[in-house]
C-alpha positions in Angstrom: -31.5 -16.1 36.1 -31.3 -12.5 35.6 -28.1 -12.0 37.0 -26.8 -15.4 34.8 -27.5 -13.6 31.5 -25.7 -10.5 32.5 -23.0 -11.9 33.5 -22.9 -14.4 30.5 -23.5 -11.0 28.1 -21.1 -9.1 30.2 -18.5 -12.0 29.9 -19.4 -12.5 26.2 -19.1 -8.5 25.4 -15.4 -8.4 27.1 -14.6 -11.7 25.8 -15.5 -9.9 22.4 -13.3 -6.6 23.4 -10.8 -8.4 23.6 -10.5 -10.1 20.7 -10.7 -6.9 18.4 -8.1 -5.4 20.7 -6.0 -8.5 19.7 -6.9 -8.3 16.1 -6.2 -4.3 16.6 -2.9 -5.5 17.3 -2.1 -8.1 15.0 -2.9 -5.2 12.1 -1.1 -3.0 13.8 1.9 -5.1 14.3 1.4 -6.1 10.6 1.5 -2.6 9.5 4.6 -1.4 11.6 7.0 -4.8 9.9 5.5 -3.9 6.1 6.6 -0.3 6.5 9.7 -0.9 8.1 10.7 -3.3 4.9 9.1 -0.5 2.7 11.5 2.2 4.1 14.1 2.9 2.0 15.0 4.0 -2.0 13.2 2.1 -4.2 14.4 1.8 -8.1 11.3 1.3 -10.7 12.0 -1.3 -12.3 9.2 -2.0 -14.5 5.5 -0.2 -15.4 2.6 -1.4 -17.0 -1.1 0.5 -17.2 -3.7 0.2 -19.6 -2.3 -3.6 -20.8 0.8 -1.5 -22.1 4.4 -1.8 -20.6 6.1 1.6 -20.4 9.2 2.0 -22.3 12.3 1.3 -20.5 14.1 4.8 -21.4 11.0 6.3 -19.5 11.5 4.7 -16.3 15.2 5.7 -16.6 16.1 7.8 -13.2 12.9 7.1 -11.4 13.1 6.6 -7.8 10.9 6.5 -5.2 12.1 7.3 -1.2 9.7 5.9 1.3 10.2 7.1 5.1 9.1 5.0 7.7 5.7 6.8 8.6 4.3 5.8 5.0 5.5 9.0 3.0 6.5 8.3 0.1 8.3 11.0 -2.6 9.1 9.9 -6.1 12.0 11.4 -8.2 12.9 11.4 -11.8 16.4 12.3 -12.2 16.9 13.7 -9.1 13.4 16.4 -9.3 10.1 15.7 -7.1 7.5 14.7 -9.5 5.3 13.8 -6.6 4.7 13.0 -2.8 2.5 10.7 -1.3 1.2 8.8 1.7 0.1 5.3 2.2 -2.9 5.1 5.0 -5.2 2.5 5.5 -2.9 0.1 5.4 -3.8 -4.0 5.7 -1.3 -6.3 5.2 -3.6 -9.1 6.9 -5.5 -9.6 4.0 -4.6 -12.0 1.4 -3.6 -9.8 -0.9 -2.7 -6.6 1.1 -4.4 -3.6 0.3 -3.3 -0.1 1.0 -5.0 3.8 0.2 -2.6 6.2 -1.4 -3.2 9.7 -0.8 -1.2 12.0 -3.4 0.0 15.0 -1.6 1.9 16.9 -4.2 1.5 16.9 -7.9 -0.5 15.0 -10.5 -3.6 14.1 -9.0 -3.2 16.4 -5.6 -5.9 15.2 -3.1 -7.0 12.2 -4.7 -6.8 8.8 -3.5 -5.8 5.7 -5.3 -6.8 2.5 -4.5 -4.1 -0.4 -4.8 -2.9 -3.7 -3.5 0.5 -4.5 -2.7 3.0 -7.2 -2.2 7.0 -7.3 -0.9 9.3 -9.8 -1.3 12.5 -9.2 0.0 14.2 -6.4 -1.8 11.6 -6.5 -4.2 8.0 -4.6 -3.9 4.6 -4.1 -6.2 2.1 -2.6 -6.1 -1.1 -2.3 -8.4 -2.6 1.3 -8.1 -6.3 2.3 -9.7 -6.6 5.4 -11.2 -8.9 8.2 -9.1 -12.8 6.8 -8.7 -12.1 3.0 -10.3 -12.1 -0.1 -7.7 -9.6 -1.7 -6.5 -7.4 -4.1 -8.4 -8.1 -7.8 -7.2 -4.9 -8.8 -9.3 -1.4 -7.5 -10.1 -2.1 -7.0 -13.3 -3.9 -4.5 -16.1 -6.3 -4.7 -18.9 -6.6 -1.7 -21.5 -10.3 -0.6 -19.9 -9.2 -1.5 -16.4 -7.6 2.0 -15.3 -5.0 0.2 -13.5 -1.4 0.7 -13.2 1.5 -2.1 -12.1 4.4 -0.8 -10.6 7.8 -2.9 -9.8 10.4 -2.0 -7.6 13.8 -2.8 -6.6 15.7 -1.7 -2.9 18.7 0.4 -4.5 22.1 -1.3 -3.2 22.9 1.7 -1.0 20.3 1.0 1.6 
């Protein structure tokens, strides 16, 4: 009887191995097809934060260049304003979720909190300021400390 339970323990611990190797996978596969259709120059095409759309004569020039390893460097009329990276990446949840670590300027070694979404040549993302939770939503209240970001694929990609 001894023997049974290992083996049913030992069968049920592998059995188990391999299903987190398999889920390992499918995030990781996941992962790998979300930034491959993030890569690329992104337009901004609309910004919200605080309840408050941003002016469209401020969003004028702003770009944002995202290389295939998650790095992502944002431009205002043609100057680096900031550089940051996208880990912790899980597109396999219902609404994806993602860490952004900023790199270079505002904020330098903080990490925002957001959720994501792409749609074809379309991407946004919801982005909480340094120590507030995660958004649950794409959108923003005045006391949430939330900001929305859209984005279009610039024809040249």
């Amino acid at each position: 009887m001894r023997y049974l339970t290992i083996s049913i323990a030992s069968f049920f611990f592998a059995g188990l191995g391999l299903l987190l190797s398999a889920a390992d996978d499918t995030t990781d596969e996941a992962i790998r097809k979300d930034l491959k259709s993030l890569t690329g120059t992104w337009k901004v095409e609309s910004r919200e934060a605080y309840g408050e759309k941003a002016p469209a004569d401020a969003l004028k020039g702003v770009f944002v260049k995202i290389a295939d390893d998650g790095t992502a460097t944002v431009t205002k009329e043609g100057k680096v304003i900031r550089k940051l990276k996208w880990v912790n990446m899980d597109p396999t949840q219902k609404t994806k979720t993602v860490d952004v670590e900023v790199i270079e300027g505002d904020e330098k070694g903080k990490t925002l909190l957001a959720v994501y979404q792409i749609e074809g040549d379309k991407y946004t993302i919801c982005v909480a300021n340094p120590g507030k939770d995660r958004p649950k939503a794409f959108s923003t209240e005045v006391e949430s400390g939330h900001a929305l970001m859209t984005y279009s694929r610039t024809k040249d990609e």
